[in-house]
Backbone bond lengths (Angstrom), bond angles and torsions (degrees), N, CA, C in turn:
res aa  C-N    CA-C-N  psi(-1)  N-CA   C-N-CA  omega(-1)  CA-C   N-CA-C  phi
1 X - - - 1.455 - - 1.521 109.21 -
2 X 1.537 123.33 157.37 1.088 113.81 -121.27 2.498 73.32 -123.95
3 X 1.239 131.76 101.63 1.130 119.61 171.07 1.526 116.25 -55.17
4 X 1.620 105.05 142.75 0.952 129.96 -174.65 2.055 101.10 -62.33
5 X 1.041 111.83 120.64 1.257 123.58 -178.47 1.727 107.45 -83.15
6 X 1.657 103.53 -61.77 1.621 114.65 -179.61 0.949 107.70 -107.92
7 X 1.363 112.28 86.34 1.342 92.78 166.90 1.567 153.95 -94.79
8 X 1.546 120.93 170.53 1.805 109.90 -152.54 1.746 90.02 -56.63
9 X 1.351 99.02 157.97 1.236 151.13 -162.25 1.574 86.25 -69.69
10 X 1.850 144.23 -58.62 0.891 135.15 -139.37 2.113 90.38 -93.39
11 X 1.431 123.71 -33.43 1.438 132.77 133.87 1.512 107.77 -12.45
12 X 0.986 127.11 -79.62 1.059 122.80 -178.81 1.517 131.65 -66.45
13 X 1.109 111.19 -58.39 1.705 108.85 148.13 1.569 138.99 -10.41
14 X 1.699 94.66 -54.72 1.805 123.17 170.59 1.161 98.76 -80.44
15 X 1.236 139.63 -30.50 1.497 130.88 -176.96 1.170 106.76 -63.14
16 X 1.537 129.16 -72.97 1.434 158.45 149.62 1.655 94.44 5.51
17 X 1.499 102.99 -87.68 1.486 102.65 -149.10 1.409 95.54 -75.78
18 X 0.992 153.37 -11.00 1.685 155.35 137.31 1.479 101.65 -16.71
19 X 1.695 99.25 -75.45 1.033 107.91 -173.09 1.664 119.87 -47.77
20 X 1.167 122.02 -54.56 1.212 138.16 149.63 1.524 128.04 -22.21
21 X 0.886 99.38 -41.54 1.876 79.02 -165.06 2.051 93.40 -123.18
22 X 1.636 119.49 9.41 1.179 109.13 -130.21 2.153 90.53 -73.60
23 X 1.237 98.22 -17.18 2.060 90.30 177.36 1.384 103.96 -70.51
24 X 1.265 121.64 -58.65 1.426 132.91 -166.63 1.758 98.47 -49.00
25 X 1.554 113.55 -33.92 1.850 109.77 -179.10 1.105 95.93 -80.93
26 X 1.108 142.95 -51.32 1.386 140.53 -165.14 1.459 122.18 -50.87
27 X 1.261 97.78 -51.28 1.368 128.75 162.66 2.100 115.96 -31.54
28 X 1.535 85.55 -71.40 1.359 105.43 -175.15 1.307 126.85 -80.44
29 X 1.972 104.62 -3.67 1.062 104.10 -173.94 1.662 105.69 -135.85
30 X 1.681 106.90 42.33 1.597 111.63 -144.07 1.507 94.85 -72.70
31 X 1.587 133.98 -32.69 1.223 121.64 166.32 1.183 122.11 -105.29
32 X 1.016 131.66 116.16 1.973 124.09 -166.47 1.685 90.74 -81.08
33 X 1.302 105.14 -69.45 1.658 116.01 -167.18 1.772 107.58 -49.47
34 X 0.931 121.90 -13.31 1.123 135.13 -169.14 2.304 98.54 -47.46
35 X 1.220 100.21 125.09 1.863 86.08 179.74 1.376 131.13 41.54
36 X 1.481 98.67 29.18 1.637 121.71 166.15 1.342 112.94 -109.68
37 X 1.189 147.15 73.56 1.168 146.60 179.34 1.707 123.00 -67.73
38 X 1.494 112.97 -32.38 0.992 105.42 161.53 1.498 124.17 -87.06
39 X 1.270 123.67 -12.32 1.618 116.74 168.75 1.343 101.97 -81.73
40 X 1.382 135.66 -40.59 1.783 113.56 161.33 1.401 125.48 -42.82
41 X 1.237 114.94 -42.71 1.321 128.25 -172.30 1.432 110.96 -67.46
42 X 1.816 133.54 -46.79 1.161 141.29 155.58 1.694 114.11 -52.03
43 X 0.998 123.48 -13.55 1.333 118.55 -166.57 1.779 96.84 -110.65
44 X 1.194 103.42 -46.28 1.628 114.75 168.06 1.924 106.84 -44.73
45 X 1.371 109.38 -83.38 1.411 104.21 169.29 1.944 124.11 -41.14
46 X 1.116 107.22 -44.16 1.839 98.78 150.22 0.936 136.85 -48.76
47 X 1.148 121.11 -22.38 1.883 133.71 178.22 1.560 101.67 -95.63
48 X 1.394 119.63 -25.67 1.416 108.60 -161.78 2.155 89.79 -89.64
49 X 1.605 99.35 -37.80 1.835 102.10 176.61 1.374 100.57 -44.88
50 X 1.369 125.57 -41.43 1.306 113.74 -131.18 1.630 93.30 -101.33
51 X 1.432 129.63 -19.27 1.342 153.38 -153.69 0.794 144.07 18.90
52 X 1.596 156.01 134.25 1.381 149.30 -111.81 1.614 120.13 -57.57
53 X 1.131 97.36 127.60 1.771 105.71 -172.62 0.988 135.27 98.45
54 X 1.882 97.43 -21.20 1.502 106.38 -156.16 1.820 101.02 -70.71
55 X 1.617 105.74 152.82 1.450 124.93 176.78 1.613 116.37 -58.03
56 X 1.078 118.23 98.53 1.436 121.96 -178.20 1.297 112.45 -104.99
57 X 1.280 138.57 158.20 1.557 135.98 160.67 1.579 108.86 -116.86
58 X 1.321 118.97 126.44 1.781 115.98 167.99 1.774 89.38 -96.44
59 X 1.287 113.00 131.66 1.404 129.26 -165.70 1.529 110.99 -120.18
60 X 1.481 124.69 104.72 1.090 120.85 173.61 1.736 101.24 95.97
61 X 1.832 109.78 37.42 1.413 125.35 -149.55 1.484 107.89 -88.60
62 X 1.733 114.59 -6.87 1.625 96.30 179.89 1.176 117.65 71.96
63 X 1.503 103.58 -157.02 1.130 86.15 -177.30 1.798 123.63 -110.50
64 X 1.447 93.84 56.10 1.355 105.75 147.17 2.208 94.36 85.15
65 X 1.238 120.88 18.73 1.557 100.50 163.68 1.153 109.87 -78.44
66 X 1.333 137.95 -76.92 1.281 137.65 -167.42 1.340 113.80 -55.60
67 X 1.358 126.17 -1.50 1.742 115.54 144.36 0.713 111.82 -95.51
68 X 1.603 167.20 1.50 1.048 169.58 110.79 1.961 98.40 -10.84
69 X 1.510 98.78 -77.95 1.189 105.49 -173.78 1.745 130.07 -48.92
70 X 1.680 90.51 -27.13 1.632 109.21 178.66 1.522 100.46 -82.94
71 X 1.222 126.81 -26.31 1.860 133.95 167.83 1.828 98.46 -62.53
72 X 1.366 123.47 -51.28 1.191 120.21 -165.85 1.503 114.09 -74.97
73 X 1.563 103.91 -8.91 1.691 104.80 -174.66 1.858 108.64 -93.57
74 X 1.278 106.14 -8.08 1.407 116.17 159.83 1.484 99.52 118.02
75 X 1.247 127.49 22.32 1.516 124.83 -155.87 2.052 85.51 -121.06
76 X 1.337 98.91 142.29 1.874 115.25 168.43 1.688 101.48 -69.15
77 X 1.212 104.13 91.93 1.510 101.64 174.21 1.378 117.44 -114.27
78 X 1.344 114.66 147.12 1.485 118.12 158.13 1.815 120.76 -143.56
79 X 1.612 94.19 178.95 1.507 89.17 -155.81 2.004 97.50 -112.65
80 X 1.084 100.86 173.68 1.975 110.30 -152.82 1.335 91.35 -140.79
81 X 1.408 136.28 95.19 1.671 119.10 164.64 1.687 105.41 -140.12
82 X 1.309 109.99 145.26 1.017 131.00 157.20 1.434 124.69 -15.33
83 X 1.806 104.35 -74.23 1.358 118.17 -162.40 1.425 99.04 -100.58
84 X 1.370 107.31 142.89 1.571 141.15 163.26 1.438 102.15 -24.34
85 X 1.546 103.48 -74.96 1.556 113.87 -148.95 1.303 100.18 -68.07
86 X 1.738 127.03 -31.22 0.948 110.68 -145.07 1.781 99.85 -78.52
87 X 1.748 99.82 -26.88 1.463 99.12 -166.18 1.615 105.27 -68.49
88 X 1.461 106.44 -36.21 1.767 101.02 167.46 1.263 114.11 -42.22
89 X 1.248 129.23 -61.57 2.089 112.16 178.60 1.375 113.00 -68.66
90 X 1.641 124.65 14.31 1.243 109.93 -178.89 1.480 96.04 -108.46
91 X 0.905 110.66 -35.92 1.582 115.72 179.39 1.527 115.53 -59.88
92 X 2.056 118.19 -31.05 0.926 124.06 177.74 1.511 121.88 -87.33
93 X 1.164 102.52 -16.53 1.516 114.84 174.74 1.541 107.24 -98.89
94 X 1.343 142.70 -20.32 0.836 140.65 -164.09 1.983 106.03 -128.56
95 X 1.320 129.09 47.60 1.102 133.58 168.96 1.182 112.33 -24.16
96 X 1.599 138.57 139.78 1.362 145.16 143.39 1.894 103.45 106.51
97 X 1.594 97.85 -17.79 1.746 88.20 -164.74 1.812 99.53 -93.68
98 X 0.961 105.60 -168.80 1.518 119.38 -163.15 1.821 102.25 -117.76
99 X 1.476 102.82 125.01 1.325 108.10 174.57 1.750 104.61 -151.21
100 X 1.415 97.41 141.26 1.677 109.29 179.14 1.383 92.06 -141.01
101 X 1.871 105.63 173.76 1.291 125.42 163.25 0.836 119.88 -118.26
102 X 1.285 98.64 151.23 1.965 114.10 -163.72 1.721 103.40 -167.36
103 X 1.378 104.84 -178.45 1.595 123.87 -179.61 1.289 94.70 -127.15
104 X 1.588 123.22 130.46 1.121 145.97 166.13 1.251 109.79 -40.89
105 X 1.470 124.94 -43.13 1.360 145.00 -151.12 1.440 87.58 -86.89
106 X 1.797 145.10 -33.51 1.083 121.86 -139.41 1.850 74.82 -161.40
107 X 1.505 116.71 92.57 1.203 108.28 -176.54 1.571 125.56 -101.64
108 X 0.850 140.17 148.89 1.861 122.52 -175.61 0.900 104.89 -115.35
109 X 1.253 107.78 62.93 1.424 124.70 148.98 1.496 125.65 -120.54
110 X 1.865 121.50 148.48 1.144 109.61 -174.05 2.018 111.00 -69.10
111 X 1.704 86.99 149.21 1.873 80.92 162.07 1.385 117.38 -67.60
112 X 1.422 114.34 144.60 1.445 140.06 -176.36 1.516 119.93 100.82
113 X 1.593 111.80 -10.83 1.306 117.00 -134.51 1.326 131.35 -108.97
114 X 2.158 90.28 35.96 1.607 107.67 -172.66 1.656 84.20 -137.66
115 X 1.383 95.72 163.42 1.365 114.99 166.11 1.437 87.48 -113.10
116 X 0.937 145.36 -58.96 1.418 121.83 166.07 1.419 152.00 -129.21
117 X 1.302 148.33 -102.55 1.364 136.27 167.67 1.000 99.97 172.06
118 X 1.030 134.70 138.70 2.060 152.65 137.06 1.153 130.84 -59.37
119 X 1.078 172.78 168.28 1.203 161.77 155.57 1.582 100.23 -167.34
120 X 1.538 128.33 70.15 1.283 137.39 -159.87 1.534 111.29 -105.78
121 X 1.400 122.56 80.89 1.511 127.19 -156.33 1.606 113.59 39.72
122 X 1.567 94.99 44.19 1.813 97.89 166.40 1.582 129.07 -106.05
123 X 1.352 108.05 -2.65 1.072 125.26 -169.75 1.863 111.90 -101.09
124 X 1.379 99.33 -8.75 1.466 123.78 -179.93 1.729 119.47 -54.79
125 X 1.467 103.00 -14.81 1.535 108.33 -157.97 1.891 92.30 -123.43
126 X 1.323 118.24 -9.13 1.173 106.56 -179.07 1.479 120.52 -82.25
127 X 0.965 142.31 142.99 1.562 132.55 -172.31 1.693 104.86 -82.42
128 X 1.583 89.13 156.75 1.877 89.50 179.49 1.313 141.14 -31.34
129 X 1.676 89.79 -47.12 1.591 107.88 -163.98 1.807 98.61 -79.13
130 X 1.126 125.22 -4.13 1.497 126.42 -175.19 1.139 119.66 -114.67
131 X 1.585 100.49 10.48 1.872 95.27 172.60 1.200 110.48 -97.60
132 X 1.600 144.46 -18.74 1.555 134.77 148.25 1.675 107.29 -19.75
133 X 1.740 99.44 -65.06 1.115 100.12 -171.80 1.806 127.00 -71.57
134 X 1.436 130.84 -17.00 0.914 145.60 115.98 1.679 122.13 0.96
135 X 1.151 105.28 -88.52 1.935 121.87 -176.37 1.371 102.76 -63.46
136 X 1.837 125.95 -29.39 1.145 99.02 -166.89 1.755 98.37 -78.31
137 X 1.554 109.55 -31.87 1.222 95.40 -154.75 1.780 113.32 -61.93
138 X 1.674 100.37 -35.05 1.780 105.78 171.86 1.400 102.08 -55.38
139 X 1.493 137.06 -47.25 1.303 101.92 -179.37 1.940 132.15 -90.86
140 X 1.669 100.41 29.47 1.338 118.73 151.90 1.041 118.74 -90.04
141 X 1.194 115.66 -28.96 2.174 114.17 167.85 1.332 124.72 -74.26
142 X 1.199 122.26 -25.69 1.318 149.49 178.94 1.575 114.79 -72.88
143 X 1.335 120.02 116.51 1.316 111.24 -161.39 1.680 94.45 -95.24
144 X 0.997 114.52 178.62 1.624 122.23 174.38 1.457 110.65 -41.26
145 X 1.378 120.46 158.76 1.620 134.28 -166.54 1.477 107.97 19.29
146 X 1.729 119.50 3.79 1.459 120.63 157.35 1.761 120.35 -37.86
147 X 1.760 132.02 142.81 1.376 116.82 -155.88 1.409 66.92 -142.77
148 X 1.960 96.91 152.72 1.272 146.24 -171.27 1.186 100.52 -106.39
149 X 1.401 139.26 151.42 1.028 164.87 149.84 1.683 132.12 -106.94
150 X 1.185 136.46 80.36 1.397 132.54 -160.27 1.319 110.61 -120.99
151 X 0.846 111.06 97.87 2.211 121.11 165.33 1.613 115.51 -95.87
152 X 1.112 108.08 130.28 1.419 127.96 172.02 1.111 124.52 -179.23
153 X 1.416 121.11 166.86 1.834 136.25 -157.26 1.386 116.19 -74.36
154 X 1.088 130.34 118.61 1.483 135.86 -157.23 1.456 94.29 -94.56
155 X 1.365 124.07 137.99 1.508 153.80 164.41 1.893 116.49 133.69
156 X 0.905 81.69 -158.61 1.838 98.95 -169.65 1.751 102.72 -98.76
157 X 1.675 137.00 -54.82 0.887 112.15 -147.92 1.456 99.55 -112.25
158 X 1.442 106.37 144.57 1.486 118.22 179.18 1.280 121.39 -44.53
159 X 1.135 128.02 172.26 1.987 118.60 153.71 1.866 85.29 -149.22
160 X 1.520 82.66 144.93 1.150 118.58 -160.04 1.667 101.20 -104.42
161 X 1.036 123.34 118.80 1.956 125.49 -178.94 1.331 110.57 -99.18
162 X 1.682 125.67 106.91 1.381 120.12 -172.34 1.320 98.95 -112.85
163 X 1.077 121.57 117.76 1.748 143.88 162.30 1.535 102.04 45.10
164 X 1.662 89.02 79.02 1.957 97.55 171.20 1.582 94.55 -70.77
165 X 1.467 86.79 -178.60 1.708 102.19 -163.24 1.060 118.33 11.34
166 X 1.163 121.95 43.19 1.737 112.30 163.85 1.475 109.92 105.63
167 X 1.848 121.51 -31.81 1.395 112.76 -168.46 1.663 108.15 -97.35
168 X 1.641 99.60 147.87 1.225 122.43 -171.33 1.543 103.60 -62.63
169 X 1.439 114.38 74.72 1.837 102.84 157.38 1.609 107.34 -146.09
170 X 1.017 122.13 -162.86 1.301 139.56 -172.34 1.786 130.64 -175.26
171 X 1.214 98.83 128.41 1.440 101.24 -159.59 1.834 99.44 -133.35
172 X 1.511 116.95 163.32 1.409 111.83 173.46 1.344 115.16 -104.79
173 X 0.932 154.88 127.04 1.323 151.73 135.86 1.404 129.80 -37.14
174 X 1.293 139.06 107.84 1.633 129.95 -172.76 1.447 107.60 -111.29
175 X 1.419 99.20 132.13 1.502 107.93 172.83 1.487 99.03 -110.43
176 X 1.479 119.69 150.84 1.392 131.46 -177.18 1.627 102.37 -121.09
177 X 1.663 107.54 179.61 1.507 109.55 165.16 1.306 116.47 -124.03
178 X 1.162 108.19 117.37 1.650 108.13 -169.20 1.369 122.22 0.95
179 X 1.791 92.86 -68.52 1.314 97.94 -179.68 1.348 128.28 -61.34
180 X 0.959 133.69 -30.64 1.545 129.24 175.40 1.735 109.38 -71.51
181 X 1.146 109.36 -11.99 1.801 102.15 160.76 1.054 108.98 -96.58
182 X 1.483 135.30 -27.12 1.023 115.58 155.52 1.868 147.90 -26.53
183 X 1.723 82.18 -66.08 1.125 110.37 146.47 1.462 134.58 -13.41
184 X 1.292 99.99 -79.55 1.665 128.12 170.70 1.370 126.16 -62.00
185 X 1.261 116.61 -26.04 1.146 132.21 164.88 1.661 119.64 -78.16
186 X 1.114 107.85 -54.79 1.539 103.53 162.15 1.708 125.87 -51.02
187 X 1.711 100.96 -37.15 1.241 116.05 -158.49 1.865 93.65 -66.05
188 X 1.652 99.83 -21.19 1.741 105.66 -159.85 1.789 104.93 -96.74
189 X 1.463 101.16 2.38 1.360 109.40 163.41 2.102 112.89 108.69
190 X 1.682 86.61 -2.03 1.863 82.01 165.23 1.440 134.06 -83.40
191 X 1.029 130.78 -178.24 1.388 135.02 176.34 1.771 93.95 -115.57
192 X 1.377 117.61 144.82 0.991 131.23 178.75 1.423 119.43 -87.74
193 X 1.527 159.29 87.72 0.946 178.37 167.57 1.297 104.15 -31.22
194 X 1.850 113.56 -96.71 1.253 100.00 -164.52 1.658 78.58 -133.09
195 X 1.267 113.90 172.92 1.824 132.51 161.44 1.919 111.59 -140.28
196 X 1.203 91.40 116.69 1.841 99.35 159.27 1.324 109.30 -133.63
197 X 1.445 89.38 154.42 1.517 103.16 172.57 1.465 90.03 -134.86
198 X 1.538 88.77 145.25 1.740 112.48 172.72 1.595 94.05 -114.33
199 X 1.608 93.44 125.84 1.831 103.05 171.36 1.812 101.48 -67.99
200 X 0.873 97.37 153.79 2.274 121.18 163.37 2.107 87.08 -38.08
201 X 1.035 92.82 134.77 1.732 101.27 -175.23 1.821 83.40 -161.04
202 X 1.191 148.68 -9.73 1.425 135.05 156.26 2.036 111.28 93.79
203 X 1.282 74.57 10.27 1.506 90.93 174.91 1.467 120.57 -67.16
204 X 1.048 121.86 -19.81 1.780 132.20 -149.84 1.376 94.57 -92.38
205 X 1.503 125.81 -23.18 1.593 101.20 176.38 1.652 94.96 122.13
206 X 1.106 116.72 173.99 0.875 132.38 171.91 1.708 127.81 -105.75
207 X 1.458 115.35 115.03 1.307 126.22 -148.74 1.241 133.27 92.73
208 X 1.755 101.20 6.32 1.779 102.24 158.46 1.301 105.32 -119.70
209 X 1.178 122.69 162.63 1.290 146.07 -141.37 1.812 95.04 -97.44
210 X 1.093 114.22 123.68 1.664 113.63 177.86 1.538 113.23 -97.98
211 X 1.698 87.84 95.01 1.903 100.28 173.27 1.428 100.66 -146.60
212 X 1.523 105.73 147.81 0.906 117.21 -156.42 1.891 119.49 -49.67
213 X 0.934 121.39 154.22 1.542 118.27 -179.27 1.549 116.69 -111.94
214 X 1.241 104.52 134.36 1.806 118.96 -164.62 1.481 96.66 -92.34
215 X 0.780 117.82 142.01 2.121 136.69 160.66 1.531 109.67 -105.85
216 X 1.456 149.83 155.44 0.823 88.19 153.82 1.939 62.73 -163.70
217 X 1.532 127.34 147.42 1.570 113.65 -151.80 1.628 85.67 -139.65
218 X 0.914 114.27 121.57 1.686 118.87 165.44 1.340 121.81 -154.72
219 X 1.379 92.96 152.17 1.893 113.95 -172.91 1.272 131.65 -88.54
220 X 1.328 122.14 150.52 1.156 110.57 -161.26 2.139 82.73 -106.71
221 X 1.414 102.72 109.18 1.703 99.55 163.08 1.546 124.33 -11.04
222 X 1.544 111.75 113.79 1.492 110.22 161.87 1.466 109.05 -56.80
């Protein structure tokens, strides 16, 4: 497969403000799982599908907690991001594990060649028309009865982030509706597993937006 040389414009954008703000997130966001019981619990039952050791990727991983956490559940994990900086605090916070950069959209990895995948509010920054292309490529990495993992913000209208902590950038946020990833996901050749949504409960911290949150776990056919 042929790497993306130029890449789209909205790629670059997410790179940027990654790059940008990635201590100040880290910072503010040093435990995600922290008083989430049901996103441990979904991520817990993923580790047990996927079963000990097995090769997983958290994709679009930040700075590296929830591979950390997918390392601590007994599973070979590593992390996939875009931006520079962010993989620098993942690498520093996360000693011994494995992290590179890449585009979700264009992965270097062989086909078949996960038992599973992450997709942990990473899919949030891609625009509509590019998530076909998106799902198909995770379910080219994904080897047979290999399982998906996808979290993100449930509704219709975007929110827009203008110069957190202070620095001059701006990025969009996308919320979807279950069903239309659903949708898309089947359309890209998975079987749908399980779907939850957790309603706004005020858990997320302060400075994220309280709407409801999508789960949503599917397989790629043995």
């Amino acid at each position: 497969m042929t790497r993306t040389q130029n890449p789209p414009d909205f790629l670059t954008a997410t790179r940027d403000f990654y790059d940008t703000v990635a201590e100040d997130y880290a910072e503010h966001f040093a435990n995600p799982l922290a008083g989430q019981p049901l996103e441990r619990a979904l991520l817990a039952a993923f580790a047990e599908q996927a079963g000990p050791g097995a090769a997983v990727a958290d994709l679009g991983c930040g700075p590296g907690a929830v591979t950390g956490h997918l390392a601590a559940l007994g599973l070979d994990a590593f992390g996939l991001d875009l931006s520079a900086a962010m993989l620098a605090v993942a690498r520093r916070e996360n000693p011994g594990l494995c992290f590179a950069q890449g585009s979700m959209l264009d992965l270097p990895l062989p086909d078949g060649g996960l038992a599973g995948a992450v997709s942990w509010y990473s899919s949030i920054h891609t625009p509509d028309e590019r998530l076909p292309d998106l799902f198909a490529e995770l379910y080219r990495v994904l080897a047979p009865g290999g399982r998906l993992l996808l979290a993100f913000q449930a509704g219709t209208e975007p929110r827009r982030l203008e110069n957190p902590w202070g620095h001059p950038v701006t990025l969009d946020f996308r919320r979807r509706h279950p069903e239309d990833m659903v949708r898309l996901l089947t359309d890209a050749g998975f079987a749908l597993a399980s779907r939850t949504v957790r309603e706004p409960d005020g858990t997320l911290g302060k400075g994220v937006a309280q709407v409801a949150q999508a789960f949503l776990c599917a397989v790629r056919p043995a």
